[in-house]
BAGUVEX-906135 format. One record per residue: x, y, z of N, C-alpha, C in turn. Coordinates in Angstrom, 1 decimal. Each point is the difference from the previous one (the first is absolute). Example, Ala and Ser with C-alpha at 12.3 -4.5 7.8 and 13.67 -1.06 7.14 Angstrom:
<gumis>
{n_c1=13.2 | n_c2=-5.7 | n_c3=7.8 | ca_c1=-0.9 | ca_c2=1.2 | ca_c3=0.0 | c_c1=0.9 | c_c2=1.2 | c_c3=0.0}
{n_c1=-0.4 | n_c2=1.1 | n_c3=-0.7 | ca_c1=0.9 | ca_c2=1.1 | ca_c3=0.0 | c_c1=-0.8 | c_c2=1.1 | c_c3=0.8}
</gumis>
This chain:
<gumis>
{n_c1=103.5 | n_c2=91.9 | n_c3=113.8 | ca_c1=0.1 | ca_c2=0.9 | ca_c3=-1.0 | c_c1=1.4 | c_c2=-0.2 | c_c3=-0.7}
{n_c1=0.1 | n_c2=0.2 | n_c3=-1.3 | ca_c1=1.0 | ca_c2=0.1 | ca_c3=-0.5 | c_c1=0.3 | c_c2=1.3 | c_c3=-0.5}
{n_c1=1.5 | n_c2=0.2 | n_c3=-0.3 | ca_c1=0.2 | ca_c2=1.6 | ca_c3=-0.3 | c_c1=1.0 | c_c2=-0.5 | c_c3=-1.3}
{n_c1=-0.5 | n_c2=1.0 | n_c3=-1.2 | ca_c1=0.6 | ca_c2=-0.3 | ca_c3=-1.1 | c_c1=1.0 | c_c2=1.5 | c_c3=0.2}
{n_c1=1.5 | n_c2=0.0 | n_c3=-0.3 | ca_c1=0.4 | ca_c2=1.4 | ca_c3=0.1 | c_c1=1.2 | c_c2=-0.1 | c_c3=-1.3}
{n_c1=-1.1 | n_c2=1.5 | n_c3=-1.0 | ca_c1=1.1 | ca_c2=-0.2 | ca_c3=-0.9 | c_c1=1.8 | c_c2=0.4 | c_c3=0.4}
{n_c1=0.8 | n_c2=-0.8 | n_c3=-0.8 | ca_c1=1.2 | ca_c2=0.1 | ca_c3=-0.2 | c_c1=0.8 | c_c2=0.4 | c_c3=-1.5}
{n_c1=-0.3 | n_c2=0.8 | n_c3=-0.2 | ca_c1=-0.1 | ca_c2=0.5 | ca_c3=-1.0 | c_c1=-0.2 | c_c2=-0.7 | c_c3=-1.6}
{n_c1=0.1 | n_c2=0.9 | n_c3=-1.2 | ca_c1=-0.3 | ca_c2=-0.9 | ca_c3=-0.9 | c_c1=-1.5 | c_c2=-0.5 | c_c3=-0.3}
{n_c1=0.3 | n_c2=-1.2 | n_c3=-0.2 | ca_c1=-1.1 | ca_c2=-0.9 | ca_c3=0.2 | c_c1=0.0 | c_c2=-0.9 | c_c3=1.2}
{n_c1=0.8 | n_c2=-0.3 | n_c3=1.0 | ca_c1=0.7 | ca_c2=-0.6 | ca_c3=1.1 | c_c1=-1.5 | c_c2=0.2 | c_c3=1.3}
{n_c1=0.1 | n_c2=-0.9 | n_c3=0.4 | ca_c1=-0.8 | ca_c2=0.1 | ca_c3=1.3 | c_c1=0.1 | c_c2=-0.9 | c_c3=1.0}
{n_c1=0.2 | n_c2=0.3 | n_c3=1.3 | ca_c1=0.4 | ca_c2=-0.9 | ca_c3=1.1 | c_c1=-1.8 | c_c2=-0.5 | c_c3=0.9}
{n_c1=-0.4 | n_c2=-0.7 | n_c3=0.0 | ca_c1=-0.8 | ca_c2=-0.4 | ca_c3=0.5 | c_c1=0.4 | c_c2=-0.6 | c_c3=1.5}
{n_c1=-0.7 | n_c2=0.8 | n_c3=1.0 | ca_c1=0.6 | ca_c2=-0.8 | ca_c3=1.6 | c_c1=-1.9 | c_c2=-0.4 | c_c3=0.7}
{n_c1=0.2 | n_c2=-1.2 | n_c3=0.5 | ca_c1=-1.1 | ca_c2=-0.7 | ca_c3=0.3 | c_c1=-0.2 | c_c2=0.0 | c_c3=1.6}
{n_c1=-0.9 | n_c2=-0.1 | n_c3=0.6 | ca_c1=0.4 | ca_c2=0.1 | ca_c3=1.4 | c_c1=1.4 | c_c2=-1.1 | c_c3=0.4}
{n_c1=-0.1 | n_c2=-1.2 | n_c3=-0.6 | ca_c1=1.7 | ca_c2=-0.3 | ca_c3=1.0 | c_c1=1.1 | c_c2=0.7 | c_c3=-1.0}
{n_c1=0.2 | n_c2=0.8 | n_c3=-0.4 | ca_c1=1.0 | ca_c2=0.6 | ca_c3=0.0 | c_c1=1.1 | c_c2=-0.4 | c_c3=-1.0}
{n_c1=-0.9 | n_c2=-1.0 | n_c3=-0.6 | ca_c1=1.2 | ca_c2=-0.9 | ca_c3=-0.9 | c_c1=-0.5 | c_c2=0.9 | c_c3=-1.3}
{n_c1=1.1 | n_c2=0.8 | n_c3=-0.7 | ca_c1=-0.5 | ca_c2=0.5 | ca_c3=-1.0 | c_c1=0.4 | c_c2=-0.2 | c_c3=-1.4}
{n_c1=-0.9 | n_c2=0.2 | n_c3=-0.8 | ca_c1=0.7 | ca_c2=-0.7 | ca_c3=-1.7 | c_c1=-0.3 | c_c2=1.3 | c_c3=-0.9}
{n_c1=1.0 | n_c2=0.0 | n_c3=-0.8 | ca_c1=0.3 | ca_c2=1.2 | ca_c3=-1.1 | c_c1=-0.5 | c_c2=-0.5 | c_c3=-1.2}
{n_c1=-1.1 | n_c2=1.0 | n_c3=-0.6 | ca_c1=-0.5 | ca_c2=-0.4 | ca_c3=-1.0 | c_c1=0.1 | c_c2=0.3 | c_c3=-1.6}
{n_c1=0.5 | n_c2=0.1 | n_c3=-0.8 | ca_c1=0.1 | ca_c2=1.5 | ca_c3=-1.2 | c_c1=-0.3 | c_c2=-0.7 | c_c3=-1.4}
{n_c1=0.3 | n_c2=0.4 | n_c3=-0.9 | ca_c1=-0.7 | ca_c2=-0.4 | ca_c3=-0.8 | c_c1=1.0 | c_c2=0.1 | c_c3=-1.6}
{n_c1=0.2 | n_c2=-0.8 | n_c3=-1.2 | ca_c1=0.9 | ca_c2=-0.2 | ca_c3=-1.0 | c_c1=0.3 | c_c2=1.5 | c_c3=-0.4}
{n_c1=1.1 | n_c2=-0.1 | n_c3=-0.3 | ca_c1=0.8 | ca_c2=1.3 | ca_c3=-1.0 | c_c1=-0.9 | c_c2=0.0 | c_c3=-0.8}
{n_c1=-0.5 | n_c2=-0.6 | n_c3=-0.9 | ca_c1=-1.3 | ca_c2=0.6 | ca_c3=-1.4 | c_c1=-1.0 | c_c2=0.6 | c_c3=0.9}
{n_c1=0.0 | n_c2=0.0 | n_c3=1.4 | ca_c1=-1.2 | ca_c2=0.7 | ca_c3=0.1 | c_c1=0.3 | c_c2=0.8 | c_c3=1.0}
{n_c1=1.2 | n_c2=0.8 | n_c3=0.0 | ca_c1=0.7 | ca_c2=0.9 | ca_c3=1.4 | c_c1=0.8 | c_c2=-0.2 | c_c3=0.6}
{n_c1=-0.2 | n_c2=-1.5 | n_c3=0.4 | ca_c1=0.8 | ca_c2=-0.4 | ca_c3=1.5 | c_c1=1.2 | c_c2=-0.5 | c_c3=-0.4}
{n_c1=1.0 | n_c2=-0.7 | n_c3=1.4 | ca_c1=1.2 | ca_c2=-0.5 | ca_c3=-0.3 | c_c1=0.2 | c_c2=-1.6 | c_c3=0.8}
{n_c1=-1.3 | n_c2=-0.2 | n_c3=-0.5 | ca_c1=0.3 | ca_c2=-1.1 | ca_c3=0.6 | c_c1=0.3 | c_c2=-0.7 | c_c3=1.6}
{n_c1=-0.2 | n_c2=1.2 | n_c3=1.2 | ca_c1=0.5 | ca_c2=-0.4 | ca_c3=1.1 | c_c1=-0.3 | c_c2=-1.2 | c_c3=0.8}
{n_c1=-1.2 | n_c2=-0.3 | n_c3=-0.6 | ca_c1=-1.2 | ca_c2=-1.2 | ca_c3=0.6 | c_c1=-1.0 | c_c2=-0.3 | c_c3=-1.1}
{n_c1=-0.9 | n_c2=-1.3 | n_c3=0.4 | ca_c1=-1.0 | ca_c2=-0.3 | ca_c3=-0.7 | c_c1=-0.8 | c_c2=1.2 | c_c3=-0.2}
{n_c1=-1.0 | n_c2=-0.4 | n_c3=-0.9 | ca_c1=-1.0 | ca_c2=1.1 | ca_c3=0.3 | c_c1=-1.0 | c_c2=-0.3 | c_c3=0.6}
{n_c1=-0.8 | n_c2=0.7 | n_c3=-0.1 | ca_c1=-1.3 | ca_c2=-0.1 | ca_c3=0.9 | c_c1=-0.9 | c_c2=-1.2 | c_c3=-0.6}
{n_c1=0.0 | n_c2=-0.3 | n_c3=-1.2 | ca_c1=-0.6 | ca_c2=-1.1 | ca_c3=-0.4 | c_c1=1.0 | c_c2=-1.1 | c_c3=0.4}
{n_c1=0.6 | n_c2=-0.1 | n_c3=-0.5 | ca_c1=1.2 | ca_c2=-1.6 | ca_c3=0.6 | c_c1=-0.4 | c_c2=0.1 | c_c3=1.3}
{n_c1=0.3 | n_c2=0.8 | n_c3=0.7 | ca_c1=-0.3 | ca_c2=0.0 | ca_c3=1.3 | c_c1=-1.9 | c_c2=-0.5 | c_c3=0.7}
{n_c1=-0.4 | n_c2=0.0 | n_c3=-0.9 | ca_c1=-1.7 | ca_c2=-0.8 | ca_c3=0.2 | c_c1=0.7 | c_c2=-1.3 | c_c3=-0.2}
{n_c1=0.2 | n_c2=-0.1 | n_c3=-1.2 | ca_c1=0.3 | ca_c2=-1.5 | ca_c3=0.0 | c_c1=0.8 | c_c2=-0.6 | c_c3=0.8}
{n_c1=1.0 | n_c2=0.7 | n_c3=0.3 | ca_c1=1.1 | ca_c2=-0.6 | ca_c3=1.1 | c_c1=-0.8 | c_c2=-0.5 | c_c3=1.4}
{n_c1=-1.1 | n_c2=1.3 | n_c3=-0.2 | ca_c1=-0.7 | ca_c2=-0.4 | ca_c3=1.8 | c_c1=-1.0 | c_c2=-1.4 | c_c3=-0.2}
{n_c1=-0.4 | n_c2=0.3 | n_c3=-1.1 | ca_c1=-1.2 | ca_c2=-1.5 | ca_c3=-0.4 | c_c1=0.9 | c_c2=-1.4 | c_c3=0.7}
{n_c1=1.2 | n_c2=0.2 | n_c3=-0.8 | ca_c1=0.7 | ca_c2=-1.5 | ca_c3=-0.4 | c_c1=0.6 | c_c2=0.3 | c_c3=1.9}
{n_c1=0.3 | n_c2=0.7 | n_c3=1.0 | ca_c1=0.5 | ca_c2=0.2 | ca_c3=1.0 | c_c1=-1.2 | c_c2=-0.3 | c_c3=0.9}
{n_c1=-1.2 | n_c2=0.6 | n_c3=-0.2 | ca_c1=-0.6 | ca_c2=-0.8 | ca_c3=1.2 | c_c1=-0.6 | c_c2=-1.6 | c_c3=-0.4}
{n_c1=-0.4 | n_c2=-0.2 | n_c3=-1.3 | ca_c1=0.2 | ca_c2=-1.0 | ca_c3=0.0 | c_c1=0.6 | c_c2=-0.7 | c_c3=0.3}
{n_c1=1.3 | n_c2=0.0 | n_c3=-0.7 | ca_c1=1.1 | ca_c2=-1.1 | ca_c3=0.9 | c_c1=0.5 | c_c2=-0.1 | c_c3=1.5}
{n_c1=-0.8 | n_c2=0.9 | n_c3=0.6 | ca_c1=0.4 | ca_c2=0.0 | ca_c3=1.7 | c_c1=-1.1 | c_c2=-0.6 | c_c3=0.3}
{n_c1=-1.2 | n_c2=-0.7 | n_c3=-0.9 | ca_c1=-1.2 | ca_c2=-0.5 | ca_c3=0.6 | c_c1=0.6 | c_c2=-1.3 | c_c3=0.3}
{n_c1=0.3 | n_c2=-0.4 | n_c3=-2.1 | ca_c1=0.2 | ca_c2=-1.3 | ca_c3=0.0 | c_c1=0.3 | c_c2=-0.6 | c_c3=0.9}
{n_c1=1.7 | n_c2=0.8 | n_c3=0.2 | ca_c1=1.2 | ca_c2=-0.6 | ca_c3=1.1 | c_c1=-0.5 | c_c2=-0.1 | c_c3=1.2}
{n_c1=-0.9 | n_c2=0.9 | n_c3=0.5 | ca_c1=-0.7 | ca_c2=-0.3 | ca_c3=1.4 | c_c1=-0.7 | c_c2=-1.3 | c_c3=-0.1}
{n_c1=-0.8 | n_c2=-0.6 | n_c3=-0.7 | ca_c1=-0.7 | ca_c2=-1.0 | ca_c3=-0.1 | c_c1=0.5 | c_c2=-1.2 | c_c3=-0.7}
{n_c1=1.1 | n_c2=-0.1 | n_c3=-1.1 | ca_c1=0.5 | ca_c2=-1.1 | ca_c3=0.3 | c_c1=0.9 | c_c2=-0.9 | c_c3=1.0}
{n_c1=0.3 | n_c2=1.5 | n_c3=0.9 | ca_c1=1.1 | ca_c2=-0.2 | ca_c3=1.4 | c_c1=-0.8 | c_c2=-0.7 | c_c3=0.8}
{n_c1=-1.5 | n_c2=0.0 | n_c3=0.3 | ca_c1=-1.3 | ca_c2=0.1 | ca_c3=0.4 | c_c1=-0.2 | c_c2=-2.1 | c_c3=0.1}
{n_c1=-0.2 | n_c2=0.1 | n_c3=-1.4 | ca_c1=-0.1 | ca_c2=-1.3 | ca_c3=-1.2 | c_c1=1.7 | c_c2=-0.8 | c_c3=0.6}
{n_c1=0.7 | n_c2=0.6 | n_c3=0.3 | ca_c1=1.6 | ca_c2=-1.1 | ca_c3=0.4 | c_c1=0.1 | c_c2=-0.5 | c_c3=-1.1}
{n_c1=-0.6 | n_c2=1.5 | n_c3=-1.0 | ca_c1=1.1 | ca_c2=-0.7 | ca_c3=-1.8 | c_c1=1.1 | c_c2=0.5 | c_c3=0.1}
{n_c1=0.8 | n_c2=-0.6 | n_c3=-0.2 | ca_c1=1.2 | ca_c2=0.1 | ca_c3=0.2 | c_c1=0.5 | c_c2=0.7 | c_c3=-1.5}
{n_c1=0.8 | n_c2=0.7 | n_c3=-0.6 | ca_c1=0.7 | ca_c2=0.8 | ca_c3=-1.1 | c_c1=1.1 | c_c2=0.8 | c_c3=-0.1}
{n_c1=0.6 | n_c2=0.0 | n_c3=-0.8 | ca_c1=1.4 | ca_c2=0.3 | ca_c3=-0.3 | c_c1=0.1 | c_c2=1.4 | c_c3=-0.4}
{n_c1=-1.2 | n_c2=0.3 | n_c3=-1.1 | ca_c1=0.1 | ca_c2=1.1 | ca_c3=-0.7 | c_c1=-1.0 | c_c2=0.2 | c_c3=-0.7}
{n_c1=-0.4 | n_c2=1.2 | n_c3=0.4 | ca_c1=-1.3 | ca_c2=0.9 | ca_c3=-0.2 | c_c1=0.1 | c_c2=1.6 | c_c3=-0.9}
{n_c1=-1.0 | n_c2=-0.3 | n_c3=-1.3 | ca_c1=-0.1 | ca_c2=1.4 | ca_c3=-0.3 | c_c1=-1.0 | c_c2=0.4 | c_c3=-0.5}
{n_c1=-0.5 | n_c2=1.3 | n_c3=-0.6 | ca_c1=-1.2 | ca_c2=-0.1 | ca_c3=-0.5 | c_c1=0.5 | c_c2=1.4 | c_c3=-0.9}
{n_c1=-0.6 | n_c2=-0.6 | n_c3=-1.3 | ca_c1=0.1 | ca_c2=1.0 | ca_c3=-0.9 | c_c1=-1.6 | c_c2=0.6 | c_c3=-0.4}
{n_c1=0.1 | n_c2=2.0 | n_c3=-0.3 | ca_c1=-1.3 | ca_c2=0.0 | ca_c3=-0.1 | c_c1=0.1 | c_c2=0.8 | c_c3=-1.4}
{n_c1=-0.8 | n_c2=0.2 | n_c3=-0.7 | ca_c1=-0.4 | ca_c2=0.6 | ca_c3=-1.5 | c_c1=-0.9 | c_c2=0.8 | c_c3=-0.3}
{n_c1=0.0 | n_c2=1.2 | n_c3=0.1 | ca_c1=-1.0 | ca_c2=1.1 | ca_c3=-0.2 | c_c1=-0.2 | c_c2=0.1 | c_c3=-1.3}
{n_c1=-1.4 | n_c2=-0.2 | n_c3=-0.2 | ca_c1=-0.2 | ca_c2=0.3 | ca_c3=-1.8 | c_c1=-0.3 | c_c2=1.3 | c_c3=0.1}
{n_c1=-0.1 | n_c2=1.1 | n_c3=-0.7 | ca_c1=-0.2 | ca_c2=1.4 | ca_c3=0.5 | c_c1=-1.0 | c_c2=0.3 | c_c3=-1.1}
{n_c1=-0.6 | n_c2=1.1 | n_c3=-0.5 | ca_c1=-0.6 | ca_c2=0.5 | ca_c3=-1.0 | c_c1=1.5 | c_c2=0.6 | c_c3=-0.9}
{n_c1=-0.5 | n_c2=0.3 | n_c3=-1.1 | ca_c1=0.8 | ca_c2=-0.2 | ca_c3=-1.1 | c_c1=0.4 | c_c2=1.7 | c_c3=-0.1}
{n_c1=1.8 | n_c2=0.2 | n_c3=-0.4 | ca_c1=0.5 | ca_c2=1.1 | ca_c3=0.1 | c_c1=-0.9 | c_c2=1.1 | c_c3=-0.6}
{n_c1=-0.2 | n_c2=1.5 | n_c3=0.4 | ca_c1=-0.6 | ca_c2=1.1 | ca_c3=-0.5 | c_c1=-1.3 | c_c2=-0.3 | c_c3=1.0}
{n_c1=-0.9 | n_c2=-1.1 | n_c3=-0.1 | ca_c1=-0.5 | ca_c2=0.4 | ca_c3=0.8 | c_c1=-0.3 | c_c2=0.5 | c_c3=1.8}
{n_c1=-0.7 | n_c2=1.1 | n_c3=0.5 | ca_c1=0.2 | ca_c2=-0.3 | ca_c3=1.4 | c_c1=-1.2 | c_c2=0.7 | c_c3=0.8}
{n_c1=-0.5 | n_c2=-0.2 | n_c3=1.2 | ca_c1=1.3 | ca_c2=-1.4 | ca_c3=0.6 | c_c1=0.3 | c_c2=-1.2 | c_c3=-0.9}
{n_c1=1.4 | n_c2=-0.5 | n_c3=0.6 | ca_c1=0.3 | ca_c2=-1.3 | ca_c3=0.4 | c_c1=0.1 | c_c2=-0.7 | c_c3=0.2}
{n_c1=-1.5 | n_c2=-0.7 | n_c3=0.2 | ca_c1=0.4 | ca_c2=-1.0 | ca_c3=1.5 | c_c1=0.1 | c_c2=-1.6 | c_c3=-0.5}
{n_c1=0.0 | n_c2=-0.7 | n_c3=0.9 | ca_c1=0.3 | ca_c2=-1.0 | ca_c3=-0.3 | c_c1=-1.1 | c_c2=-0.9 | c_c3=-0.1}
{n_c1=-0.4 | n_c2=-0.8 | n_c3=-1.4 | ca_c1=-1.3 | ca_c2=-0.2 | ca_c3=0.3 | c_c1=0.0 | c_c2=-1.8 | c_c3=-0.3}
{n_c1=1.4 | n_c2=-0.7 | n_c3=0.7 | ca_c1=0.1 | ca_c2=-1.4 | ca_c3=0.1 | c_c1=1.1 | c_c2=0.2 | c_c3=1.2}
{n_c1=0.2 | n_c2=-0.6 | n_c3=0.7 | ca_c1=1.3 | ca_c2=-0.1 | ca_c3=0.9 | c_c1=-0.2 | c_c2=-1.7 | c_c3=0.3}
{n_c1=1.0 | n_c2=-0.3 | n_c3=-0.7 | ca_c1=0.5 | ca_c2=-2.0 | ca_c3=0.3 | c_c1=1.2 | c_c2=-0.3 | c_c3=1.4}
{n_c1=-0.8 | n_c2=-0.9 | n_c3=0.6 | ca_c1=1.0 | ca_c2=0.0 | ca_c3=0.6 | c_c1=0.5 | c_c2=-2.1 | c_c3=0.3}
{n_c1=1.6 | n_c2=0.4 | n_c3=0.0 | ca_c1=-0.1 | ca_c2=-1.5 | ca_c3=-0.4 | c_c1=1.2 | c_c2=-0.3 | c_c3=1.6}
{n_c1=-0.4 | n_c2=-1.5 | n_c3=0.2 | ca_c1=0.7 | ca_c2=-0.4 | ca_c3=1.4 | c_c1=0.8 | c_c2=-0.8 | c_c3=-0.5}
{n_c1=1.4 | n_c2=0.2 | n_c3=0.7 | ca_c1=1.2 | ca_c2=-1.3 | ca_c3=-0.7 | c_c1=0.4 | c_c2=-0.7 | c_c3=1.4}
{n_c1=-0.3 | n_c2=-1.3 | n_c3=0.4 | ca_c1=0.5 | ca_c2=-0.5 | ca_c3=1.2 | c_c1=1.0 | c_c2=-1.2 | c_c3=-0.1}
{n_c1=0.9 | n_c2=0.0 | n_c3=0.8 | ca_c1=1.0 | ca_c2=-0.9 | ca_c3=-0.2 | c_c1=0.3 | c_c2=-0.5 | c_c3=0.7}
{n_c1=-0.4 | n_c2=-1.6 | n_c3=0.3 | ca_c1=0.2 | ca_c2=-1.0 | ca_c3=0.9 | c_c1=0.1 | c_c2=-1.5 | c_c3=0.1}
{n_c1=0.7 | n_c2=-0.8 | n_c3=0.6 | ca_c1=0.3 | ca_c2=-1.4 | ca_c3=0.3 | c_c1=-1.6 | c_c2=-0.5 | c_c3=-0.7}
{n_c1=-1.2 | n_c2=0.2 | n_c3=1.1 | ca_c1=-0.7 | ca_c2=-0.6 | ca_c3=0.6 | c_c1=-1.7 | c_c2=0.8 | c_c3=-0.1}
{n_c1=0.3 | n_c2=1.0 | n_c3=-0.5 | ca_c1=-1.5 | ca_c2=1.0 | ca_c3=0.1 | c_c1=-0.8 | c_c2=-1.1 | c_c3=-0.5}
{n_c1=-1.3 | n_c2=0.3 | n_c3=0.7 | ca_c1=-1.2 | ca_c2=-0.5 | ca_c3=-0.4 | c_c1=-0.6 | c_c2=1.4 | c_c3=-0.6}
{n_c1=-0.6 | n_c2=-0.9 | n_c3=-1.3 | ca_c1=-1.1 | ca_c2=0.9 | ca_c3=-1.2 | c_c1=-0.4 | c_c2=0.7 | c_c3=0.6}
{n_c1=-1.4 | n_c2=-0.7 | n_c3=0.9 | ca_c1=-1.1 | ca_c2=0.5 | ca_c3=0.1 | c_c1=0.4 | c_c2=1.0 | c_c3=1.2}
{n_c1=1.0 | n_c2=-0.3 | n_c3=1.1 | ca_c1=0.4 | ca_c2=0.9 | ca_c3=1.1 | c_c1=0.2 | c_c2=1.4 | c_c3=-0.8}
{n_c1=1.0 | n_c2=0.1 | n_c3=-0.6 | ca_c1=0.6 | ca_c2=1.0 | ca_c3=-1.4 | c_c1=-1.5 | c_c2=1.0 | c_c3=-0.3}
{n_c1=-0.2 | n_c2=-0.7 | n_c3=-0.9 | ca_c1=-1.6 | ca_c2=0.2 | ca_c3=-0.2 | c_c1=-1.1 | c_c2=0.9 | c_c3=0.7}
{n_c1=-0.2 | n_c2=-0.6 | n_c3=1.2 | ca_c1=-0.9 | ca_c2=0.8 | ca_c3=0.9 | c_c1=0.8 | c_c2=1.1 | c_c3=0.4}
{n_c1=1.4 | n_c2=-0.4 | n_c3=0.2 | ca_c1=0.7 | ca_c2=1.4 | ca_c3=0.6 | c_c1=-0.7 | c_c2=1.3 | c_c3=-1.2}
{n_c1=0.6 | n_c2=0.0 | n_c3=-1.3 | ca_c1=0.1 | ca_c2=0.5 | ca_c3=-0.7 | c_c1=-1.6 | c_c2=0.7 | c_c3=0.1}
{n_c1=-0.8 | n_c2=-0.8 | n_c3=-0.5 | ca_c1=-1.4 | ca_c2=0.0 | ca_c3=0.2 | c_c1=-0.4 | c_c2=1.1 | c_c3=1.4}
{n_c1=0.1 | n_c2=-0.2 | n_c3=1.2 | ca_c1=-0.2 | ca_c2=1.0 | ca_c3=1.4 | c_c1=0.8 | c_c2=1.2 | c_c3=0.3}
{n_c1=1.2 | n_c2=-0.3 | n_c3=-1.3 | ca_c1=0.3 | ca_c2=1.6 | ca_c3=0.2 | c_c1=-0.7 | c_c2=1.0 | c_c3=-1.0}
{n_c1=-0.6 | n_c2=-0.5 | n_c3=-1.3 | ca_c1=-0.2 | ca_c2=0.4 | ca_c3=-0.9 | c_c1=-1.6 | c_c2=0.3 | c_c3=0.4}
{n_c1=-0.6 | n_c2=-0.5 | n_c3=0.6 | ca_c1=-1.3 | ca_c2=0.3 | ca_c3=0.4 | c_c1=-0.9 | c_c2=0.3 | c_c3=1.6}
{n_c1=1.1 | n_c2=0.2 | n_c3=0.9 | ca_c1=0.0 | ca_c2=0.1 | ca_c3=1.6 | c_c1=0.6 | c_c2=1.0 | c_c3=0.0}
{n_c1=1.4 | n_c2=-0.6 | n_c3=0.2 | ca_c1=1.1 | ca_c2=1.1 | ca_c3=0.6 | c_c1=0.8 | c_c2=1.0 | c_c3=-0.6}
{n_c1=-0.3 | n_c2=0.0 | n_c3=-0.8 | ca_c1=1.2 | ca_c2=1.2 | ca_c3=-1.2 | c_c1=-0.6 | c_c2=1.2 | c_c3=0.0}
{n_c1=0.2 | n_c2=0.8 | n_c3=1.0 | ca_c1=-0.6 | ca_c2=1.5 | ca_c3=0.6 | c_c1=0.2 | c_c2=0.9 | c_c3=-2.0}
{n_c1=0.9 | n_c2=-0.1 | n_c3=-0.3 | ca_c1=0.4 | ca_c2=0.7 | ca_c3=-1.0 | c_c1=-0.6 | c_c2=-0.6 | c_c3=-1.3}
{n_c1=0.0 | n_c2=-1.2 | n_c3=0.0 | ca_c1=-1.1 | ca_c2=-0.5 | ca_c3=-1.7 | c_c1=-1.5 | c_c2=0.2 | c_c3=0.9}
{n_c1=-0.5 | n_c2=-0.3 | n_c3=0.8 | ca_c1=-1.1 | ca_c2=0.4 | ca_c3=0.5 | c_c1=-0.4 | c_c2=1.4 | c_c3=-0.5}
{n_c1=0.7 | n_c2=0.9 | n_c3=0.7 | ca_c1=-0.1 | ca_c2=1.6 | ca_c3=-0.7 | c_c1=-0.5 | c_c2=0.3 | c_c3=-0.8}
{n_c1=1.4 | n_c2=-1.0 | n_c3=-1.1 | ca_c1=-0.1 | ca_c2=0.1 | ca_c3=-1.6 | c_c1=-1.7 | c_c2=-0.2 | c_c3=-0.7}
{n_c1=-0.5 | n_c2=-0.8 | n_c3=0.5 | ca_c1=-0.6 | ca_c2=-0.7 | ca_c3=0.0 | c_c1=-1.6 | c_c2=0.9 | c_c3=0.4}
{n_c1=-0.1 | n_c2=0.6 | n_c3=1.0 | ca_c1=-1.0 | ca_c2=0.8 | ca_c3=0.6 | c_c1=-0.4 | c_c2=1.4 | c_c3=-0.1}
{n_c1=1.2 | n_c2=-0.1 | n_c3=-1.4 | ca_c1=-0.3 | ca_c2=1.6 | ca_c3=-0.7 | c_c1=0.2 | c_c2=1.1 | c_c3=0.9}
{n_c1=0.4 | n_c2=0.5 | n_c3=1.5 | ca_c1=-0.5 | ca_c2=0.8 | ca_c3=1.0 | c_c1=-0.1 | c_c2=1.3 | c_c3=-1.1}
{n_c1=-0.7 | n_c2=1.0 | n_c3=0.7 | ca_c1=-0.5 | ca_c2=1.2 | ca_c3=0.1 | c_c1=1.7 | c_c2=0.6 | c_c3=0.1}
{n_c1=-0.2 | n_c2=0.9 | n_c3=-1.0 | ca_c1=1.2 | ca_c2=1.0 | ca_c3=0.2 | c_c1=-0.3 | c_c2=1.2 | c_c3=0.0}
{n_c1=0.7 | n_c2=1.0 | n_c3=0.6 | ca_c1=-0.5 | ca_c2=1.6 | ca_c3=0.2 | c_c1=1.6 | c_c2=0.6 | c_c3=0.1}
{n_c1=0.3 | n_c2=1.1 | n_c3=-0.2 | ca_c1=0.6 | ca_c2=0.8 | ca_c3=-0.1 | c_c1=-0.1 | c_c2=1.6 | c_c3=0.8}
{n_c1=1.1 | n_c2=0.7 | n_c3=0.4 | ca_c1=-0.7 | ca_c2=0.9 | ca_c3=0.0 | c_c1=1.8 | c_c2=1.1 | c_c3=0.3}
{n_c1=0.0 | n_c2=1.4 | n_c3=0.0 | ca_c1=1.2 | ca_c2=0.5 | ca_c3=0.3 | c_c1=0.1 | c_c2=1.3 | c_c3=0.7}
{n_c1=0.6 | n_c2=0.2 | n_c3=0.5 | ca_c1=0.9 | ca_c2=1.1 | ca_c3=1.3 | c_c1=0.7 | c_c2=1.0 | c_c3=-1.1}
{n_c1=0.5 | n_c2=1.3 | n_c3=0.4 | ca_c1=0.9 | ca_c2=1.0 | ca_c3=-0.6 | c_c1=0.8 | c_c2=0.4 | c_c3=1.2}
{n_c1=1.3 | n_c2=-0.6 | n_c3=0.3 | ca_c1=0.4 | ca_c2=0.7 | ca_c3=1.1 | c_c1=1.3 | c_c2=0.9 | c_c3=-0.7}
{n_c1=-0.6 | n_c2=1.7 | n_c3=0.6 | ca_c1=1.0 | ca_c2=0.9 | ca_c3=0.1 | c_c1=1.4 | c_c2=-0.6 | c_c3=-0.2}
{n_c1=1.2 | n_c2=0.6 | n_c3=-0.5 | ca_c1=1.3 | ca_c2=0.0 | ca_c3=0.1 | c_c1=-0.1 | c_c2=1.5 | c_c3=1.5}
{n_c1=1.1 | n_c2=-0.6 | n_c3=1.0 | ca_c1=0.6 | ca_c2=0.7 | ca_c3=0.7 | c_c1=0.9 | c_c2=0.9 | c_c3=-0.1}
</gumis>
């Protein structure tokens, strides 16, 4: 479980079971101050994050050897005023840097995270079922 707890504002601290926690809020045009990405950046951030912990597992895997690794990602969204917002393209592009990489190694990596292992584009991907629901707890 994760626990979102507001911090005032527009500000929210999200803490995940390990404990590592990221502050979320959202632009001055729209309340916030900026303290962290928002919750959208923050999708993206996670796309291009577990992705790139696939790659690097499996090129390490592959004994491709590289210098420098990044992945940039691109959310097309629906167009301002309307909402929701969501994003209804997300690109994501691999930048690898090395002596010696082989293509096709490169390739399949990129290829088995994008279609196996990427818990979080998978998701994206599987539409899940979302529900909601809320509590009123008393002030003491």
């Amino acid at each position: 479980m994760v626990t979102v707890q507001w911090k005032g504002g527009m500000a929210f601290e999200a803490v995940p079971p390990s404990g590592n926690s990221i502050i979320m809020d959202s632009h001055p045009d729209f309340g916030g101050t900026n303290l962290g990405p928002s919750p959208m950046e923050t999708l993206l951030a996670a796309v291009g994050a577990c992705s790139a912990m696939d790659v690097v597992s499996i090129l390490k895997k592959k004994q491709q050897e590289f210098s420098d690794y990044r992945i940039e990602v691109v959310g097309h969204r629906a167009p301002e005023g309307e909402y929701p917002r969501p994003y209804l393209k997300i690109e994501i592009k691999h930048i690898v840097k090395g002596k010696k990489l082989d293509h096709a190694a490169v390739a399949r990596s990129v290829q088995l995270s994008d279609e196996k292992y990427c818990s979080v584009v998978a998701t994206l991907r599987a539409a899940p079922e979302v529900t909601s629901s809320f509590t009123i707890e008393p002030e003491a």
